[in-house]
C-alpha positions as CSV (number, residue, x, y, z in Angstrom):
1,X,4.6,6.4,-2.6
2,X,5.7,9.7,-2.1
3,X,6.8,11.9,0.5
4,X,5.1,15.2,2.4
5,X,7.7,17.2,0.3
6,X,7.1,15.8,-3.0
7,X,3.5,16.3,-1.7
8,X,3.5,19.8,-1.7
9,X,5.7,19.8,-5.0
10,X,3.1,18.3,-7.0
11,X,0.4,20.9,-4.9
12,X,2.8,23.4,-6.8
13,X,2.7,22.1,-10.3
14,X,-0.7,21.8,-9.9
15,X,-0.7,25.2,-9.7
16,X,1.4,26.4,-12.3
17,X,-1.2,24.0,-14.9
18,X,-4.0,25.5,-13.6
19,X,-6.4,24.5,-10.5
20,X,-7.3,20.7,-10.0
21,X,-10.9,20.0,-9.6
22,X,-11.9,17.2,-8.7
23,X,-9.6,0.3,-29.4
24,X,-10.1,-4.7,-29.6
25,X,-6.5,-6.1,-30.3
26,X,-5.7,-10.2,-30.0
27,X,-2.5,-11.2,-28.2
28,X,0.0,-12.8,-30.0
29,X,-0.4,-16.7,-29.9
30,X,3.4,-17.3,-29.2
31,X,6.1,-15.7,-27.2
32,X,8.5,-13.9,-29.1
33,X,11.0,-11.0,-28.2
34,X,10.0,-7.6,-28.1
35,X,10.4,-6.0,-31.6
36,X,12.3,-2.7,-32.2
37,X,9.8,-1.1,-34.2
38,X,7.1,-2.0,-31.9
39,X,6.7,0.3,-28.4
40,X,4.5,1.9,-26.1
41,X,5.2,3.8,-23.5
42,X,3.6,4.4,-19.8
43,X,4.0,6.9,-17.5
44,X,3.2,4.0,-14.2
45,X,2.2,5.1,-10.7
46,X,2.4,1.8,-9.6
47,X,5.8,0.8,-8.5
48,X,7.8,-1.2,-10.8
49,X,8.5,-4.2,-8.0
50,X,4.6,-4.6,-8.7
51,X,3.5,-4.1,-12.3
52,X,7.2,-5.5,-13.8
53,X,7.0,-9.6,-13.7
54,X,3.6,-8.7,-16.3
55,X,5.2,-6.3,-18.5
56,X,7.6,-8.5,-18.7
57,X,5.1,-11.2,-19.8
58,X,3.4,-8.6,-22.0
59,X,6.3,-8.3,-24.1
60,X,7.3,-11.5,-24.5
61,X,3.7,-12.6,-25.0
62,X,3.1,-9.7,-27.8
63,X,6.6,-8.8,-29.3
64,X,5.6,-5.5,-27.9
65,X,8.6,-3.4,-26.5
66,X,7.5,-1.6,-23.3
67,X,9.2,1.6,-22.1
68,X,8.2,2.9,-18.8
69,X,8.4,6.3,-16.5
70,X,7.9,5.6,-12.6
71,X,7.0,7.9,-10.2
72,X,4.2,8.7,-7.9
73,X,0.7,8.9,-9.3
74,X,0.3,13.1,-8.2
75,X,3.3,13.7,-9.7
76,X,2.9,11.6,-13.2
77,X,-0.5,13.3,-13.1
78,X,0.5,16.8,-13.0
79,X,3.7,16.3,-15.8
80,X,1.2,14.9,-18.1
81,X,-0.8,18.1,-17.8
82,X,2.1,20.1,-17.8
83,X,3.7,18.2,-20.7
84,X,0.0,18.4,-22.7
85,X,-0.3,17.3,-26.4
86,X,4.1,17.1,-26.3
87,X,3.6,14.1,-23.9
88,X,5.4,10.9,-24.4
89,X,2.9,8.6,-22.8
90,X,1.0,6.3,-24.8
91,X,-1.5,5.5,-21.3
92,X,-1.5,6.3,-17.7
93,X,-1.4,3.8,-15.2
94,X,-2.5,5.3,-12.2
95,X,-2.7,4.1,-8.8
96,X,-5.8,5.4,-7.7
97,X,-8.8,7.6,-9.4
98,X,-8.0,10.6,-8.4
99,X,-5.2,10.8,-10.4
100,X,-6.9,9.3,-13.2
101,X,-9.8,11.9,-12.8
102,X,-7.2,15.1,-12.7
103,X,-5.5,13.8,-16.3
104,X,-9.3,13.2,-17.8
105,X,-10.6,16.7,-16.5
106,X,-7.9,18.2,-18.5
107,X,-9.5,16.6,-21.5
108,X,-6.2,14.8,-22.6
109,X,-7.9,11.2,-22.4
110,X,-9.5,9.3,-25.3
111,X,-12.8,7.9,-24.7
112,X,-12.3,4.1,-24.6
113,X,-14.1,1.4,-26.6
114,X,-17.3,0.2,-25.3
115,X,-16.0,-3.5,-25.4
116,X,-13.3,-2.3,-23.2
117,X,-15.3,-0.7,-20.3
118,X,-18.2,-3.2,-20.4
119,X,-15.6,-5.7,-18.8
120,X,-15.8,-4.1,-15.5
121,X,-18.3,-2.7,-13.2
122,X,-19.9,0.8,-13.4
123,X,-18.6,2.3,-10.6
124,X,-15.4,1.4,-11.5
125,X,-14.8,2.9,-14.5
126,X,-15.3,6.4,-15.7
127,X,-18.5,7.6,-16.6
128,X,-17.5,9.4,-20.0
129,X,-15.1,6.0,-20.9
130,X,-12.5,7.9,-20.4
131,X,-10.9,5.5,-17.6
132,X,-11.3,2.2,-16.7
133,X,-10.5,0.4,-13.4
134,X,-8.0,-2.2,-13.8
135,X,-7.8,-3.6,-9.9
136,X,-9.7,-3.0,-6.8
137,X,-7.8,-1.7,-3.9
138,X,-10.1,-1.3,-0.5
139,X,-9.3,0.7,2.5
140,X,-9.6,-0.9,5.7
141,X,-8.5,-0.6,9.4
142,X,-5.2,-3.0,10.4
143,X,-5.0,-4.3,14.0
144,X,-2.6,-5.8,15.7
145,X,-4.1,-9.2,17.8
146,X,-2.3,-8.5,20.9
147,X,-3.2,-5.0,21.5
148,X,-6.8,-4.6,20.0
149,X,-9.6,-6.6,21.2
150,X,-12.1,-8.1,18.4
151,X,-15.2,-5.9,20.4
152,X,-12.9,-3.2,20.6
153,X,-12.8,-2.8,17.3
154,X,-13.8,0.7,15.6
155,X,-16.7,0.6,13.9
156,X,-16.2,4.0,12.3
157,X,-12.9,5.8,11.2
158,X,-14.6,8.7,13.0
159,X,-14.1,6.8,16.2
160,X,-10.1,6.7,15.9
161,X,-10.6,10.0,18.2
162,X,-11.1,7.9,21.0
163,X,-8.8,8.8,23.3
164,X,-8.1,4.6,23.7
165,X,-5.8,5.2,20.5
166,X,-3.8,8.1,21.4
167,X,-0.7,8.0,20.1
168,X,-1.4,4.1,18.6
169,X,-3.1,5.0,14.9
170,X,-0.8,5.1,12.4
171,X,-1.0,7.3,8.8
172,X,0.6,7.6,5.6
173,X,-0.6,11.1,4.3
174,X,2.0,11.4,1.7
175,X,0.2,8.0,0.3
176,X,-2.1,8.6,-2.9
177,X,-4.9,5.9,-1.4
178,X,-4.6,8.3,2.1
179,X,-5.2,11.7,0.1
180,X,-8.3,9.6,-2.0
181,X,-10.1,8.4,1.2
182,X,-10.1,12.0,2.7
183,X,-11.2,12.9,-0.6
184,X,-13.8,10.9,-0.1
185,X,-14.9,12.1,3.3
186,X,-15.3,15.9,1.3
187,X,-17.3,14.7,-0.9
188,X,-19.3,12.3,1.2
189,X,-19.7,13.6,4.4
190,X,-18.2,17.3,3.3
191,X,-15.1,19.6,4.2
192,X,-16.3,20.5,7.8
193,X,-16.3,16.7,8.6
194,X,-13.4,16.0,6.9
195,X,-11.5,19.4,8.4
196,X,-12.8,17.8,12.3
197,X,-11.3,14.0,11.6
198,X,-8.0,15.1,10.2
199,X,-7.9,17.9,13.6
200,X,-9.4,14.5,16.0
201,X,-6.6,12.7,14.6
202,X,-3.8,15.4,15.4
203,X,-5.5,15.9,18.5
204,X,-4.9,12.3,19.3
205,X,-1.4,12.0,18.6
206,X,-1.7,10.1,14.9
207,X,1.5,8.6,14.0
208,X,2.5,9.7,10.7
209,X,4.6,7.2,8.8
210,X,6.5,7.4,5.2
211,X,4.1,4.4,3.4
212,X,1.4,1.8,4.4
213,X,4.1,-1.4,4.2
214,X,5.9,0.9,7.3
215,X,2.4,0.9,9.4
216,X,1.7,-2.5,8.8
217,X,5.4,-3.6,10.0
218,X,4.8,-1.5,13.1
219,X,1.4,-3.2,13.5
220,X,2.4,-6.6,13.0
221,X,5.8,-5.6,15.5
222,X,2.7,-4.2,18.7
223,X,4.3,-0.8,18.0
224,X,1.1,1.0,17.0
225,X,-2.1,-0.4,17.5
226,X,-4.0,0.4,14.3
227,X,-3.3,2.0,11.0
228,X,-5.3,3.1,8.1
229,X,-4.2,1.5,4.9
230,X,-4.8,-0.6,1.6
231,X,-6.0,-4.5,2.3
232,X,-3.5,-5.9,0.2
233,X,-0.4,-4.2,2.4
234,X,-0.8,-7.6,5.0
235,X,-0.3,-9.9,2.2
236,X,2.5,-8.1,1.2
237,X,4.0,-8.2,4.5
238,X,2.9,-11.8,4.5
239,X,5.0,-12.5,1.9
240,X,8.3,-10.4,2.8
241,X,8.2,-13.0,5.7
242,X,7.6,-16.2,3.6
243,X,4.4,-16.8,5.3
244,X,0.6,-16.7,5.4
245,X,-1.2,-13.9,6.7
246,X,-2.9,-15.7,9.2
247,X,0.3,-16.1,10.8
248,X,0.8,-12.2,11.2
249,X,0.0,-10.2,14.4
250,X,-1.5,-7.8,11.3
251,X,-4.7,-8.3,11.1
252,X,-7.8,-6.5,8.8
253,X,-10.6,-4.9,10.1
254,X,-13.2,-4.5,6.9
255,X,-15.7,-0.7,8.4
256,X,-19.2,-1.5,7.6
257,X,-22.2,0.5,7.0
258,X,-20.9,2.8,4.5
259,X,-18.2,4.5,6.7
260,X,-15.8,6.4,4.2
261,X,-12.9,3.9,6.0
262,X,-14.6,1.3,3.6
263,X,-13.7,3.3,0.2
264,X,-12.9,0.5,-2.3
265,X,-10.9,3.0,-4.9
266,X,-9.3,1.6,-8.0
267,X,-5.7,1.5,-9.8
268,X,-6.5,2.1,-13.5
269,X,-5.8,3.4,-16.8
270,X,-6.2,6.2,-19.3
271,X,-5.0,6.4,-22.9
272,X,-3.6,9.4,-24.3
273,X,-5.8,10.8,-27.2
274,X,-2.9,10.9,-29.6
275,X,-2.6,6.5,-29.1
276,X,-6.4,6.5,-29.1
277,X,-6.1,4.3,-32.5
278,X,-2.4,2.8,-31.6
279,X,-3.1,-1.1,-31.8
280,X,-0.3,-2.2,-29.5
281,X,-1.5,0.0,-27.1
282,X,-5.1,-1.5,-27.1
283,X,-3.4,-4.6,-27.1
284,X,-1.9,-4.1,-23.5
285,X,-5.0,-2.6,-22.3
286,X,-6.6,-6.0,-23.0
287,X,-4.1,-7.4,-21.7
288,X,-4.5,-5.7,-18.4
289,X,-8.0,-7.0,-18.6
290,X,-7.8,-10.4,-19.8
291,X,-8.2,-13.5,-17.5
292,X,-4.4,-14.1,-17.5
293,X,-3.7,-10.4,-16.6
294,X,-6.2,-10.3,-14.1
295,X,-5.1,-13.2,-12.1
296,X,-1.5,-11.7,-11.8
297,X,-2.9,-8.7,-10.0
298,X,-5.0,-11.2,-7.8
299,X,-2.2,-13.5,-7.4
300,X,0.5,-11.6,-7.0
301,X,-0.4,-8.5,-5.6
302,X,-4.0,-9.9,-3.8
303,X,-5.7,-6.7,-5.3
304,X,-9.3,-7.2,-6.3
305,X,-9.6,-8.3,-10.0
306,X,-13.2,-6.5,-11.8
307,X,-13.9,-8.4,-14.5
308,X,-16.2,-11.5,-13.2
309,X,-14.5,-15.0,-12.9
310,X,-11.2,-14.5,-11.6
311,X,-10.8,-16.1,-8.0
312,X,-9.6,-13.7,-5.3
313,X,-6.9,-14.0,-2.5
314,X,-7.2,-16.3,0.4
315,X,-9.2,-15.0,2.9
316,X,-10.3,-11.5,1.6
317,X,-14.2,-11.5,1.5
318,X,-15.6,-10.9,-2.1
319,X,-15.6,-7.3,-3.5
320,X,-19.3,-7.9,-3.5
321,X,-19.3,-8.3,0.3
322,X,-17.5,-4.7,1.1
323,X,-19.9,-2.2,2.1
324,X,-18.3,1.1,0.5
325,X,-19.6,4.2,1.6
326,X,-21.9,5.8,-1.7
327,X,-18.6,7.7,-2.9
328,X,-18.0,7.9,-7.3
329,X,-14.5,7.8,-7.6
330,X,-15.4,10.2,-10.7
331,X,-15.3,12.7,-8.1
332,X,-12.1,11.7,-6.2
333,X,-10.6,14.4,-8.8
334,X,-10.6,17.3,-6.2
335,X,-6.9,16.6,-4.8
336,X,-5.9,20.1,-4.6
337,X,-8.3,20.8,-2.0
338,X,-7.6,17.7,0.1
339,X,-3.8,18.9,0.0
340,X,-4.9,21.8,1.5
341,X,-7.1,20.3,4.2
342,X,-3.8,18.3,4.7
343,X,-1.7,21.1,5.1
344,X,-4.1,23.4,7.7
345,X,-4.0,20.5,10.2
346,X,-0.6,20.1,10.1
347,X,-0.4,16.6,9.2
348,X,1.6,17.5,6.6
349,X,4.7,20.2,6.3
């Protein structure tokens, strides 16, 4: 996750690119050690204390030698535009479709198998292949027990300008998933709306923090109230403690009714057009999308798995049962603009 400075860096290079709008392979049937003169590489904006333990298993599982580049999602995004056809990266693993939409709108994508795609849900996926979800990752309100009663509850993000929260709602507007569900309140509900909640929320004192695993702390410690994060951020916490997270003070409040604090965005993956035809790289892909590979991500990091028959964490209601608001995440590609928005309400620097 990133911070308001490297924010506004990757606002810059965004710049300097240009403005920001908006293959099947069989695993290997023993383990064997990575081979030199077989490689891919990723540029990942998922952290590598997430995605690491199944690289790790990819390689030994394939022979397949996996080189990667970490960084934030924004910032990945715009060096692979800046870096164009020169680019090192074999496939993108972004961590939400915003990112994923910036790289494809600059063309540098290859349209993906229909095989591939088919595994997961339309509104998941790209509409012109060019992406594909790999986990679900929904936005939702976090509580803390003590302070918030169950009828208090908001039913609407727009109601965090109550002036019952002041000073108790806490933000991460550095965070990719932050800058996607404001996105989403352009597109849905359009820029005035989304220009008044970001001023409602300065208005009433929002606590801005450095990343969603800092809110949730502060939630689960009674220091802020609320905070607007990720669902899977209380099982993390959860299991930083070496417990369950019905033991936590954190609690997660799911919006109905199509309120934009529903958005259930995706982390997901685009493949460079020059490994378009690479079979290793198909091979991870698959990988990513298999049952086994699937199951980590549920497992491990209790994101939502998309392809049908893999069980999800403990307590989370079925992706199925989320009422989203009527948002594609083809058109979460419009970061620049939400940077700006960002900026002129001074919740960021």
């Amino acid at each position: 996750m990133h911070t308001p400075r490297r924010l506004l860096a990757f606002a810059v290079a965004t710049v300097s690119v240009g403005a920001l709008a908006a293959c099947g392979g069989t695993q290997a049937s023993t383990p064997q050690e990575p081979a030199s003169d077989k490689k891919i590489t990723i540029y990942s904006g998922r952290s590598e204390k997430l995605i690491k333990p199944i690289l790790e298993e990819f390689e030994k599982m394939s022979g397949i030698k996996v080189e990667v580049r970490y960084d934030d999602t924004a910032k990945l995004a715009a060096q692979l535009i800046e870096e164009g056809e020169k680019s090192k990266a074999d496939l993108f693993f972004a961590q939400d479709a915003g990112g994923l939409g910036v790289v494809a709108k600059k063309g540098m994508f290859a349209a993906l198998p229909t095989e591939v795609t088919s595994k997961v849900p339309t509104e998941y996926r790209a509409t012109n292949d060019q992406w594909v979800g790999v986990t679900g990752r929904a936005r939702v309100v976090v509580y803390n027990t003590d302070q918030v009663l169950d009828a208090d509850l908001p039913k609407s993000v727009f109601d965090l300008k109550d002036p019952r929260w002041k000073g108790k709602i806490g933000i991460a507007t550095a965070n990719a998933s932050f800058q996607s569900f404001i996105t989403a309140i352009r597109v849905s509900q359009g820029e005035e709306a989304a220009r008044e909640f970001l001023k409602n929320l300065k208005d009433n004192d929002v606590q801005i923090r450095a990343n969603n695993g800092l809110i949730v702390e502060e939630v689960n410690a009674g220091k802020l109230a609320l905070g607007l994060v990720n669902h899977y951020y209380v099982y993390e916490k959860a299991k930083e403690k070496g417990t369950s997270p019905d033991a936590l003070k954190a609690k997660l409040h799911f919006v109905k009714g199509g309120d934009p604090g529903a958005l259930v965005n995706v982390a997901g993956v685009g493949i460079l057009k020059h490994a378009a035809k690479d079979p290793d790289v198909r091979k991870f892909l698959d990988y990513l999308l298999s049952p086994e590979g699937q199951k980590y991500f549920a497992e491990k990091t209790s994101e939502y798995p998309l392809i049908s028959g893999v069980s999800i964490a403990s307590g989370l209601p079925s992706i199925a049962e989320l009422n989203p608001p009527k948002v594609d995440l083809n058109d979460l590609d419009s970061l620049q603009a939400t940077i700006g928005l960002l900026k002129e309400s001074g919740l960021v620097s």
